[in-house]
C-alpha positions in Angstrom: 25.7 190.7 110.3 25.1 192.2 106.9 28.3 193.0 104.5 30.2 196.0 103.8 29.3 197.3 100.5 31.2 199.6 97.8 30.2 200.5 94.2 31.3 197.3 91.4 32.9 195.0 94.1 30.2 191.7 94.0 29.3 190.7 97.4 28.7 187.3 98.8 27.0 188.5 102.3 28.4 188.3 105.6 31.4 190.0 107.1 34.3 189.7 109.7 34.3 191.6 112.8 37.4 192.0 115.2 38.1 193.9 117.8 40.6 194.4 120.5 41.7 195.9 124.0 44.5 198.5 124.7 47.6 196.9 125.5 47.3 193.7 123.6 46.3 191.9 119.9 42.9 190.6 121.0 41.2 189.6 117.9 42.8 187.6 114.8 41.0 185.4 112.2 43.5 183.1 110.4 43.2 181.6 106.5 45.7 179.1 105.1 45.4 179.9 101.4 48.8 179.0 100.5 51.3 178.5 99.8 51.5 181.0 97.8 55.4 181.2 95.9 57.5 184.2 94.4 57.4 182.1 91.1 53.8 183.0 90.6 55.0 186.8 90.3 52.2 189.2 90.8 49.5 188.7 93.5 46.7 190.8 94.2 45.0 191.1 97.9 41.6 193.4 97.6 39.3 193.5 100.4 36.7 196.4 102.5 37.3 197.3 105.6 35.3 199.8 107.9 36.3 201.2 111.3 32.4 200.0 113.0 33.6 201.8 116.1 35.7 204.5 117.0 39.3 203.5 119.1 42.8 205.2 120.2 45.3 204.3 117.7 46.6 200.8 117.2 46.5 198.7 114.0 43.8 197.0 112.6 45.4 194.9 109.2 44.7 191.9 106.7 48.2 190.5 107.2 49.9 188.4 104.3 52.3 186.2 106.5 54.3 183.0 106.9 52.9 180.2 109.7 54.1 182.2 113.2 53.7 186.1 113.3 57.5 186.4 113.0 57.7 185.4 109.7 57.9 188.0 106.8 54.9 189.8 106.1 53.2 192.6 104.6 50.2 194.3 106.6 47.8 195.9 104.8 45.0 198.4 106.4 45.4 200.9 109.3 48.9 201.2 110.5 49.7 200.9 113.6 49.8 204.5 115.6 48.8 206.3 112.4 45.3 206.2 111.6 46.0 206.1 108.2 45.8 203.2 105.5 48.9 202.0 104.3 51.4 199.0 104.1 53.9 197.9 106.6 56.8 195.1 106.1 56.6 195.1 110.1 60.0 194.7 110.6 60.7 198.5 112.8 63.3 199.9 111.1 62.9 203.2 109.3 60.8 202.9 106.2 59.2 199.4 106.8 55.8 201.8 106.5 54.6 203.2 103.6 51.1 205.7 104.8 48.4 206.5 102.0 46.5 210.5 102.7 43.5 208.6 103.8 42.4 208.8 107.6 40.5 205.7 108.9 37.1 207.6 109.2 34.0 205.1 109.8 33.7 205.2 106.1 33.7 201.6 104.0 36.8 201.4 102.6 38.3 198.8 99.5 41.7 198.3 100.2 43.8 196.9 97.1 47.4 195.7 97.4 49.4 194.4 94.3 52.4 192.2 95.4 54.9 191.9 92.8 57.1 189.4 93.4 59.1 189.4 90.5 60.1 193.1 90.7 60.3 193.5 94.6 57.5 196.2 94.8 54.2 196.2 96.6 51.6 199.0 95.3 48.1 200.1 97.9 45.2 201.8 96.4 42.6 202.9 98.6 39.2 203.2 96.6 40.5 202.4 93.1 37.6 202.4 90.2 36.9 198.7 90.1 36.4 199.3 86.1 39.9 198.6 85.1 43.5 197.9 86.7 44.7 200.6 89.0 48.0 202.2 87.5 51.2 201.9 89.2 52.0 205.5 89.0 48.6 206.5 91.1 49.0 204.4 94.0 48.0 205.7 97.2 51.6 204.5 99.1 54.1 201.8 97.3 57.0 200.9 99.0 60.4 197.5 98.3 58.8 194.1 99.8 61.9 193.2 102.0 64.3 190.3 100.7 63.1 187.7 102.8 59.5 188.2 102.3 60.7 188.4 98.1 61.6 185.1 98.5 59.6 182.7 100.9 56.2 184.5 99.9 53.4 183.8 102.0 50.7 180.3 102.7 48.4 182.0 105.3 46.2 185.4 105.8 45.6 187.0 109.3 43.1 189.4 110.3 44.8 191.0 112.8 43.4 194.2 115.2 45.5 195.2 118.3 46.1 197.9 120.8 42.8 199.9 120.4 38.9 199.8 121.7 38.0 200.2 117.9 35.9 197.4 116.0 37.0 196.6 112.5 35.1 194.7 110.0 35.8 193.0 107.4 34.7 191.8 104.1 34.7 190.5 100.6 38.6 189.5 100.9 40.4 188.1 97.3 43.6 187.0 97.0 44.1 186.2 93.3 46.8 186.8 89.9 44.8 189.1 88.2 43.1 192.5 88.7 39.5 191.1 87.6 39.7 188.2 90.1 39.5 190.2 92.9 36.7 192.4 91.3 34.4 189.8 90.6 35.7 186.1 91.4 32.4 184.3 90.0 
């Protein structure tokens, strides 16, 4: 399967595809990258993402997470029920979601999450200009990381879809300290 592609992002070929049934998280890739610490302060996550086929609403996410799935976390991609982009600390309670303006539409996507760890925030840009380091003040959705994910910070990544027909894919995905890393990590 060829890669996604988006304007200034280098690509190294090949993508990810998931996909998943109604009533259940059917398809999850797993990466242990970690661990990755609160001391190291700011993280960035960038990767594309493409909704290949159309599905009822579930979740489709690059999750950030401890080693079980009820660890802290932040998911980033489509949010569960929404079929929007966004971030979600996936904990339930009001506010644990923060939803960008842009619909999961079949269009590539590059999703861009800055974790900072040393100020408790986490910033989403859907689409930024790969030219120079998003600004804070035009994220698409920023919302607090919660305390516990603040301090245990995160060893493994998990593709995750669930609870729709939809297939995701994918690609390109960079988890590094600086802005440029994740533009062009050669």
């Amino acid at each position: 399967m060829l890669g996604l592609d988006f304007p200034g992002i280098v690509s190294a070929g090949n993508c990810a595809r998931l996909n998943s049934f109604d009533d259940t998280v059917s398809s999850e890739a797993i990466a242990a990258i970690g661990p990755v610490t609160p001391d190291i302060g700011i993280v960035w996550v960038g990767f594309l993402m493409r909704e290949a086929r159309p599905g009822n609403s579930g979740f489709a996410v690059v999750a950030v997470i401890g080693p079980s799935i009820f660890d802290p976390s932040v998911g980033i991609g489509e949010i569960f029920t929404k079929n929007r982009y966004g971030l979600d600390n996936n904990t339930g309670e009001f506010g644990s979601r923060c939803l960008s303006s842009v619909p999961v539409d079949g269009h590539t996507v590059w999703l861009v999450t800055k974790l900072d760890f040393t100020t408790g925030n986490e910033y989403l840009w859907v689409n930024p200009s790969p030219d120079t380091e998003p600004d804070m003040a035009n994220a698409d959705c920023q919302r607090r990381m919660t305390p516990e994910f603040q301090a245990a910070g995160f060893p493994f990544l998990r593709l995750r879809v669930g609870y729709t027909h939809a297939l995701f894919q994918f690609d390109e995905l960079r988890v590094a300290t600086s802005f440029d890393e994740i533009v062009d990590p050669f």
